[in-house]
C-alpha positions in Angstrom: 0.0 0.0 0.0 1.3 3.5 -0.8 2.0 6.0 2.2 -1.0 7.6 3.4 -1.0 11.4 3.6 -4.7 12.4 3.8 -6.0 9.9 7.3 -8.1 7.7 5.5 -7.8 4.4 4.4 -7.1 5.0 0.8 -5.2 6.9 -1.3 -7.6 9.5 -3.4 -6.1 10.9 -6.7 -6.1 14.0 -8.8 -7.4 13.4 -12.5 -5.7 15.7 -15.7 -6.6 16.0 -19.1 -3.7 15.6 -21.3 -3.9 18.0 -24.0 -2.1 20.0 -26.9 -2.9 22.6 -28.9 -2.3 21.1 -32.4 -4.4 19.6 -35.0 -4.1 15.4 -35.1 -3.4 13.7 -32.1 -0.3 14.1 -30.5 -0.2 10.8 -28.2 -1.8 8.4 -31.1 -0.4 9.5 -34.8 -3.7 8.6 -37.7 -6.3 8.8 -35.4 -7.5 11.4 -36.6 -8.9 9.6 -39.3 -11.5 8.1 -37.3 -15.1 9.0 -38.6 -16.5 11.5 -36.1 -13.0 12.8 -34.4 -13.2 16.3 -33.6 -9.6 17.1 -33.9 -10.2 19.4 -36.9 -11.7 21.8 -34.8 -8.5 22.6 -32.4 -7.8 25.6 -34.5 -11.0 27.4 -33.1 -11.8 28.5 -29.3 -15.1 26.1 -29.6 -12.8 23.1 -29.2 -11.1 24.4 -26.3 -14.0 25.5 -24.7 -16.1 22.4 -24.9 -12.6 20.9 -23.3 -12.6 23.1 -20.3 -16.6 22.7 -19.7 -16.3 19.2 -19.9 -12.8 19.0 -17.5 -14.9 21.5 -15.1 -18.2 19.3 -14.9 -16.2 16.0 -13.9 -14.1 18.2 -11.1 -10.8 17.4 -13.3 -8.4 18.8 -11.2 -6.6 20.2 -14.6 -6.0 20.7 -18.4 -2.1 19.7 -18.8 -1.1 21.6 -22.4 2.3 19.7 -23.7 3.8 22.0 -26.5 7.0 21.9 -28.6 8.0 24.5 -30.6 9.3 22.9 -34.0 8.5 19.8 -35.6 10.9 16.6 -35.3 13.0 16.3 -38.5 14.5 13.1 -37.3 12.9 9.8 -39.2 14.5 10.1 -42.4 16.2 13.1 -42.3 13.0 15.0 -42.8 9.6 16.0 -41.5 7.2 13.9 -44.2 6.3 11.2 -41.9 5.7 14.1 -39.2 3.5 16.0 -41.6 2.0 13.6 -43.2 0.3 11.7 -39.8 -0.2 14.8 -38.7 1.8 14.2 -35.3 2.9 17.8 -33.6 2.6 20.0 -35.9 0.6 23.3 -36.4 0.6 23.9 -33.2 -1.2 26.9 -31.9 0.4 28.6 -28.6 -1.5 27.6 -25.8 -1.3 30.4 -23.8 -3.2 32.5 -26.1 -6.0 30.1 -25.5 -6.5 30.2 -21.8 -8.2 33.3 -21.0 -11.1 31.9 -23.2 -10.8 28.5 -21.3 -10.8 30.3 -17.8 -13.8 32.6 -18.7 -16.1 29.7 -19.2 -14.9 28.2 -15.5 -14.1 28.4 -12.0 -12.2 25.7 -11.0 -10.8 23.6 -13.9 -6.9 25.0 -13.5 -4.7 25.1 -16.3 -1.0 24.1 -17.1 1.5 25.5 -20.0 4.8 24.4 -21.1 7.7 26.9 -21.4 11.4 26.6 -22.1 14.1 28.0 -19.5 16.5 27.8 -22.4 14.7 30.0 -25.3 12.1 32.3 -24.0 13.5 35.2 -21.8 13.0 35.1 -17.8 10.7 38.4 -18.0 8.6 37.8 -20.6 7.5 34.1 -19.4 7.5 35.6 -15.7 4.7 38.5 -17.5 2.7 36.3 -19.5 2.0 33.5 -16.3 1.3 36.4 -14.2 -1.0 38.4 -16.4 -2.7 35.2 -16.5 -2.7 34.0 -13.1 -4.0 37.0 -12.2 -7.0 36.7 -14.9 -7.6 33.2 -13.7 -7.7 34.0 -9.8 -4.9 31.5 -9.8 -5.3 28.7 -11.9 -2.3 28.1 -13.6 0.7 25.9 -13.9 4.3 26.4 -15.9 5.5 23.2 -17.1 9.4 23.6 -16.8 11.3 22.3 -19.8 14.9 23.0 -20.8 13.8 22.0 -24.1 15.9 18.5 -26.1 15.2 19.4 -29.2 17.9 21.0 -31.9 14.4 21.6 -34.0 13.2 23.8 -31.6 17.2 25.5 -31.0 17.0 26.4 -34.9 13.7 27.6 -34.0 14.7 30.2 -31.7 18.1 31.1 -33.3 20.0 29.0 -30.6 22.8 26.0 -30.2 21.2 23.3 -28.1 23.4 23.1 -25.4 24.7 20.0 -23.4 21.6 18.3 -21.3 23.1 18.9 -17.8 24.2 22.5 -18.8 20.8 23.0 -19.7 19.7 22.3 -15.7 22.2 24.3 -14.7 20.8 27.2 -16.5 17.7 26.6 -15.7 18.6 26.8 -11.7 19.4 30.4 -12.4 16.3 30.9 -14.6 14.5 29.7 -11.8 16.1 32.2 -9.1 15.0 35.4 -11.5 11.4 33.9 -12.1 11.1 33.4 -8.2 12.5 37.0 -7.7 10.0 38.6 -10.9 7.1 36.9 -8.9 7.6 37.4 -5.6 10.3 39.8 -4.8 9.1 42.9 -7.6 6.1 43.9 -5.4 4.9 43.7 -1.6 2.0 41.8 -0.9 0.3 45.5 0.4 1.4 47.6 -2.4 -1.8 48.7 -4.1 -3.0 51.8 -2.3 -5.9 53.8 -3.6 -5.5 57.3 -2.0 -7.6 59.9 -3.9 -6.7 62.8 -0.8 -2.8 62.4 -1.6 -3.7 61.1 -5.5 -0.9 57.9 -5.0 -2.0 54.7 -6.9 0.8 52.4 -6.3 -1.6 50.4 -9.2 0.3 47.1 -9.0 -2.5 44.6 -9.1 -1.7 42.9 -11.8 2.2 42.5 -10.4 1.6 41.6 -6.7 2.8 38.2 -5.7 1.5 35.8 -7.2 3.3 32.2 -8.7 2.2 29.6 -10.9 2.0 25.7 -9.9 5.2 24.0 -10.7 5.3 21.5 -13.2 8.4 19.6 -14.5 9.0 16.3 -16.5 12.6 15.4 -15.7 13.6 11.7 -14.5 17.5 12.2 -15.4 19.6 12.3 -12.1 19.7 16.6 -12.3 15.6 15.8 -13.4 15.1 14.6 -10.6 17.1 17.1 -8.1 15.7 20.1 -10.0 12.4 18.6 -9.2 12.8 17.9 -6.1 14.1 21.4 -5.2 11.5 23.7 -7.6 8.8 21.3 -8.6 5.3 21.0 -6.6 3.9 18.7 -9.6 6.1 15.8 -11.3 4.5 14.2 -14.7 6.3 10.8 -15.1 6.3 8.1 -17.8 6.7 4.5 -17.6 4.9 1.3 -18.8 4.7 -0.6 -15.8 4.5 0.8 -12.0 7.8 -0.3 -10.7 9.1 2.1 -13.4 7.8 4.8 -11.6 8.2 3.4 -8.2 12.1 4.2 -8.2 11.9 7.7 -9.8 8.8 9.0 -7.5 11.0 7.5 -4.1 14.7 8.9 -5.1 12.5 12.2 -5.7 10.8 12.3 -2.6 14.1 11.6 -1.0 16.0 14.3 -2.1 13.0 16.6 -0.9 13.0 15.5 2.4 16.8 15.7 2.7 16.2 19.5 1.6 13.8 20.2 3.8 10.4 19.7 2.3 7.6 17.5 3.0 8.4 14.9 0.3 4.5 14.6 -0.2 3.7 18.3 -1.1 5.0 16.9 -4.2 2.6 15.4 -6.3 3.1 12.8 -9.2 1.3 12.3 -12.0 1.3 9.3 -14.1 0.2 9.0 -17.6 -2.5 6.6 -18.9 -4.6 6.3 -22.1 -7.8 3.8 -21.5 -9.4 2.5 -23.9 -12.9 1.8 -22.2 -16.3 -0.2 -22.7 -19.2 -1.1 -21.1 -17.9 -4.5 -21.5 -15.2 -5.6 -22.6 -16.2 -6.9 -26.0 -17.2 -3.1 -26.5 -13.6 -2.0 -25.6 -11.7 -4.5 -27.7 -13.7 -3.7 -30.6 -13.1 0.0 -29.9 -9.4 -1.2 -29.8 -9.6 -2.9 -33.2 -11.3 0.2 -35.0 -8.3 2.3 -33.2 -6.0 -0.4 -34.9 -7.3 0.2 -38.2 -6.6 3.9 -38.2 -2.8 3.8 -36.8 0.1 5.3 -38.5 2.9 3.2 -37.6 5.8 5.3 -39.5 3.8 8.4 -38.1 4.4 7.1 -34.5 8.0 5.9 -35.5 8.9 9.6 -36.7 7.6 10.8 -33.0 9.9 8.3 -31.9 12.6 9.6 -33.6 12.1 13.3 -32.6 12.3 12.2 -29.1 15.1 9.9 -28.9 17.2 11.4 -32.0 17.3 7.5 -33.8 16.4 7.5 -37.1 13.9 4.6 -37.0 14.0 4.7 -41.0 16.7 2.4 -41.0 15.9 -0.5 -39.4 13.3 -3.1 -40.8 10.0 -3.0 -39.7 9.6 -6.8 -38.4 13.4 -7.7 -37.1 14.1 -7.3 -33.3 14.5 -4.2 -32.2 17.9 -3.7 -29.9 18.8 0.0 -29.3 21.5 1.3 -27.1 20.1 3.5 -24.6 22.6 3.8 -21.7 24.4 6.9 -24.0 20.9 9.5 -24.9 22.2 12.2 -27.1 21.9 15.2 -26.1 18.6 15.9 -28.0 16.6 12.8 -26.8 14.1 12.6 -24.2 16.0 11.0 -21.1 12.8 9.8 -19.6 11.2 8.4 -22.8 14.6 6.3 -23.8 15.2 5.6 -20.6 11.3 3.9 -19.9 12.1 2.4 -23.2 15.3 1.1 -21.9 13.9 -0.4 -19.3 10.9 -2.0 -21.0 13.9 -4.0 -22.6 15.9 -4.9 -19.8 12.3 -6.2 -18.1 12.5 -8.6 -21.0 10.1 -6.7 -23.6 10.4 -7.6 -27.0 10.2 -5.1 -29.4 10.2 -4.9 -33.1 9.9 -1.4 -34.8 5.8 -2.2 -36.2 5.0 -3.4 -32.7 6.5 -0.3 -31.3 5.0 2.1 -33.6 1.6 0.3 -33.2 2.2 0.6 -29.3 2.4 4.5 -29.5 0.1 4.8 -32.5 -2.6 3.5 -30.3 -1.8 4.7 -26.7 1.3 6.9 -26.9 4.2 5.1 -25.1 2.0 4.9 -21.8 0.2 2.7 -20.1 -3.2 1.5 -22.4 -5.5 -0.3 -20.5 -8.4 -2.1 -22.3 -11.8 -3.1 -20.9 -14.3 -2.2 -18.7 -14.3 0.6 -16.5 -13.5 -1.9 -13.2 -10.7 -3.3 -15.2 -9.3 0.0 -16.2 -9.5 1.2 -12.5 -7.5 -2.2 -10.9 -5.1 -1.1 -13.5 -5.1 2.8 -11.8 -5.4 1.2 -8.3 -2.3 -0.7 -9.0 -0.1 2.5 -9.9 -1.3 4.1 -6.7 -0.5 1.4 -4.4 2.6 0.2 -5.7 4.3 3.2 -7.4 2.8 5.8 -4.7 1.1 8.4 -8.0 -0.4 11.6 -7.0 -2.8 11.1 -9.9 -3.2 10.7 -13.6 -2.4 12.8 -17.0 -5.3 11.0 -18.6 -5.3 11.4 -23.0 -7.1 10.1 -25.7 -6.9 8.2 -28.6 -9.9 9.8 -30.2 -12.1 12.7 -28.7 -14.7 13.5 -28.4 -14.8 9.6 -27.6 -12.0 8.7 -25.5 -13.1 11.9 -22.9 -16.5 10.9 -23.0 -16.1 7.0 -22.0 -13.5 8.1 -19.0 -16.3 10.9 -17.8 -19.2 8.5 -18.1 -17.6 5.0 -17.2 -14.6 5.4 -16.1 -14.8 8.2 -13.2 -17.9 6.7 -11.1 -15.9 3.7 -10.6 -13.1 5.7 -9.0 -15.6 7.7 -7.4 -17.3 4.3 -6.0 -13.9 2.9 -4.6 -12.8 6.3 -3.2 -10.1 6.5 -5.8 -10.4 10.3 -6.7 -11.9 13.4 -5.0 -15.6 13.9 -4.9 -15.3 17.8 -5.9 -12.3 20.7 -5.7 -10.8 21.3 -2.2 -11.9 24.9 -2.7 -14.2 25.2 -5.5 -13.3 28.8 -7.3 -9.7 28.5 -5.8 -6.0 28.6 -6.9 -4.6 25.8 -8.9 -2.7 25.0 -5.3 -4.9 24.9 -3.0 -6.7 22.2 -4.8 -3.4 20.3 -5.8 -2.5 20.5 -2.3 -5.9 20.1 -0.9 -5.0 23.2 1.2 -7.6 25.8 1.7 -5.6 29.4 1.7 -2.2 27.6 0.4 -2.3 30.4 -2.2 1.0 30.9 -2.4 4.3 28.7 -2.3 4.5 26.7 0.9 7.3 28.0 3.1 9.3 25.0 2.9 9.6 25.3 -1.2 13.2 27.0 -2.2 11.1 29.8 -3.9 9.4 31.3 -1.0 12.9 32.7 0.0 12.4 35.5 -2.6 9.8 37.5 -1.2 9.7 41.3 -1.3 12.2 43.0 1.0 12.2 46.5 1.9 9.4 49.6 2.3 7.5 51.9 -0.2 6.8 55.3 0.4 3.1 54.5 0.2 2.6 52.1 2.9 0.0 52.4 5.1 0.9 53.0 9.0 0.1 50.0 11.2 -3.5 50.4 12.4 -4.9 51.9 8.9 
C-alpha cells in the first residue's frame, strides 16, 4: 500500500486532461482519421471551450497543455512522416488560448509548457502572471529545458549539453522566483484619492504559478525535487515509476520539504467499454486507423534515432545507456527499461504501441478493469494522480467521464469535488484551503519582497 497522507484508508487521486494545442493527435499519430474525431476543430476557441466545460463538470483537477515548438525532422532526415500523420505540428500557442478557457470556468486549472533555455526570464514571468492573475490562480508552468535541436534552430540557438541546460535553468529559476515574488509587496496597491498615490500594481503583486516539470535524469530529478510541486512521469509498468517517484521524494525531504507536497502524476490512455467486447472492438477500430511510420517519426524526434533504417519486423535492440543530447532522457530511458524487463520489441509493434496509446500505459476493458489497473499504480508506485489522453475525442473523454470516473468515485479512488471550488490551482493540488501561495518550505518562497515603499500604510490603517 502507498504512504498515506490524507488519514483515510485509501489513497484519493487527482485526474488531468492531457492535451495539446495542435491539429491530429499528439499521443496516437492517424487517429485522426476516425469518422467522427473532432480534432479538426482545435484551430478554433469552440474546441477548447467544450474541453474546459467538460474538464470543469467532472471536477478534473486540470487541463495539462504539452507543446514543442518545432516539428521533429529526425525519421529520415525530414519531416514527411511528421507532416503527413499529422503528429505535432501546427501547433497553436496555448497560452493565447487560456483566457477563453478560464472565462467559461471556476475551477478547472490550467497548465502550460515553457522553455528556460529560449524564451527570456521576463517575458515568461509576465505572461504567467498576467494570466494568473486573470484566472484568480489557476495556472501551472511546465518547466522544460527543451531537447530538441528543431526547436534550438527555431529560436536562433545552439542546443546546449543536457546537464548544462539544468544548470541554466537553476538560475532561470532564481530570477522567475524573484519577478514573482520579490518585484512587489503583498500590500502595495493603495488607492488614496486625498494624496492622488495609486501604487496600481495589481496585476504585479505576488503571485506564482503551480510548478510543473518532466525530468527523470539524475539533475531531473534534483531540480524537481528542489522547484517542482507537480512531477509528470512516464513509464509502462509501475515499478518504473516506483524508483523515480522514491529517489525524488528523498531528495525533498533531505532538503527540507515535505516529500508529499509533491505530487506525481502518471500517464494513462484507456481504452474503455461497457464490457469488454465493446472495448476491444473499440481497440480494433483504433488499430485500423494507426500510423505506424507516423508514430515511429515521434519516436525519432524524441530519442534522435532514425527509426527509418531498421526493418520494420526484425528485433528491435537500441543502445540507450548513451541518450544524445537531443533525446528525451525519460522516454529512452522507460524504453530502456521496458527491454531490460524482458520486452520484445520490433519497430511495427513499437509504432503500433504508440500509434494506439502513446508510449504509456493502455489499459483495455471495462471501466473496473481500467480502475484495478489505476489502483495498482497508486498502491505500488505511490502516483499523486493521472495525465489522462485520448486516442480519439470526443470519444475517449467521454467514455473516462461516463464509465470510467464513477468507478473511482465508488472505490474512493479520486476526490468527490475541488478542495476549494473557485480556488487557486494549489490549494486544490494540495488540498489546502488558503495555500495560495508557495509553501514555506519550497526554495522559492525565500524571494519575497524585502524593503518599504513610500506609500505604505501606517500600522492600524
Amino acid at each position: 500500500m502507498a504512504a498515506q497522507t490524507n488519514g483515510t484508508a485509501r489513497k484519493q487521486v487527482h485526474l488531468n486532461f492531457f492535451e495539446t494545442a495542435c491539429r491530429g493527435n499528439h499521443e496516437s499519430p492517424g487517429q485522426w482519421s476516425r469518422p467522427g474525431d473532432n480534432s479538426y476543430s482545435k484551430d478554433s476557441l469552440d474546441y477548447y471551450i467544450w474541453m474546459a466545460k467538460l474538464a470543469e463538470k467532472a471536477k478534473i483537477t486540470g487541463i495539462f497543455f504539452a507543446d514543442t515548438y518545432a516539428g521533429h525532422a529526425v525519421y529520415g532526415g525530414n519531416m514527411d512522416a511528421i507532416l503527413r500523420s499529422g503528429t505535432q505540428v501546427a501547433q497553436l500557442d496555448p497560452l493565447v488560448i487560456i483566457s477563453a478557457m478560464a472565462a467559461v470556468t471556476k475551477s478547472v486549472s490550467i497548465g502550460v509548457t515553457g522553455s528556460t533555455s529560449y524564451i527570456p526570464p521576463f517575458p515568461l514571468a509576465r505572461t504567467f502572471s498576467t494570466l494568473d492573475h486573470l484566472t484568480k490562480g489557476r495556472m501551472a508552468w511546465n518547466v522544460v529545458t527543451s531537447w530538441s535541436e528543431a526547436a534550438a534552430d527555431a529560436f536562433g540557438k545552439e542546443l546546449v549539453p543536457h546537464d548544462q541546460r539544468y544548470e541554466i535553468a537553476e538560475e532561470y529559476m532564481d530570477v522567475i522566483y524573484r519577478l514573482w515574488n520579490g518585484s512587489w509587496a503583498d500590500d502595495s496597491v493603495v488607492w488614496d484619492k486625498e494624496n492622488h498615490a495609486n501604487v496600481n500594481c495589481q496585476t504585479l503583486a505576488h503571485i506564482d504559478s503551480v510548478i510543473f516539470q518532466a525530468g527523470t535524469s539524475k539533475v531531473g530529478q534534483a531540480f524537481a525535487a528542489k522547484h517542482a510541486e507537480a512531477v509528470y512521469i512516464g513509464g509502462l509498468v509501475p515499478s518504473q515509476a516506483a524508483g523515480q517517484i522514491k529517489a525524488a521524494r528523498d531528495i525533498a525531504r533531505a532538503a527540507g520539504r515535505d516529500p508529499y507536497t509533491i505530487k506525481f502524476f502518471a500517464a494513462i490512455n484507456p481504452i474503455l467499454g461497457r464490457t469488454l467486447e465493446e472495448a476491444e472492438a473499440k481497440y480494433v477500430e483504433a488499430m485500423q486507423h494507426a500510423d505506424v511510420i507516423g508514430a515511429l517519426a515521434q519516436f525519432s524526434g524524441y530519442t534522435g534515432i532514425d527509426m527509418s533504417k531498421y526493418p520494420l519486423d526484425e528485433e528491435l535492440k537500441l543502445d540507450t545507456s548513451n541518450p544524445k543530447e537531443s533525446a528525451v532522457q525519460g522516454f529512452l530511458g522507460n524504453f530502456g527499461d521496458s527491454q531490460n524487463d524482458g520486452g520484445k520489441w520490433t519497430p511495427r509493434k513499437l509504432g503500433e504501441k504508440i500509434a494506439v496509446g502513446g508510449f504509456h500505459p493502455t489499459p483495455i476493458g471495462t471501466a473496473e478493469m481500467v480502475a484495478d489497473v489505476m489502483q495498482t499504480w497508486i498502491d505500488e508506485a505511490d502516483v499523486d494522480g493521472f495525465n489522462i489522453a485520448y486516442i480519439s475525442n470526443p470519444g475517449s473523454f467521454e467514455d473516462i467521464i461516463e464509465l470510467l470516473i464513477p468507478e473511482l468515485r465508488r472505490r474512493g479512488l479520486v476526490f468527490e469535488d475541488y478542495a476549494v471550488p473557485g480556488g487557486t490551482f494549489r490549494e486544490n493540488l494540495l488540498r489546502q484551503p488558503g495555500q495560495k501561495t508557495l509553501r514555506k518550505d519550497h526554495y522559492g518562497s525565500q524571494f519575497l519582497f524585502e524593503g518599504d515603499h513610500p506609500y505604505k500604510p501606517k500600522s492600524g490603517e
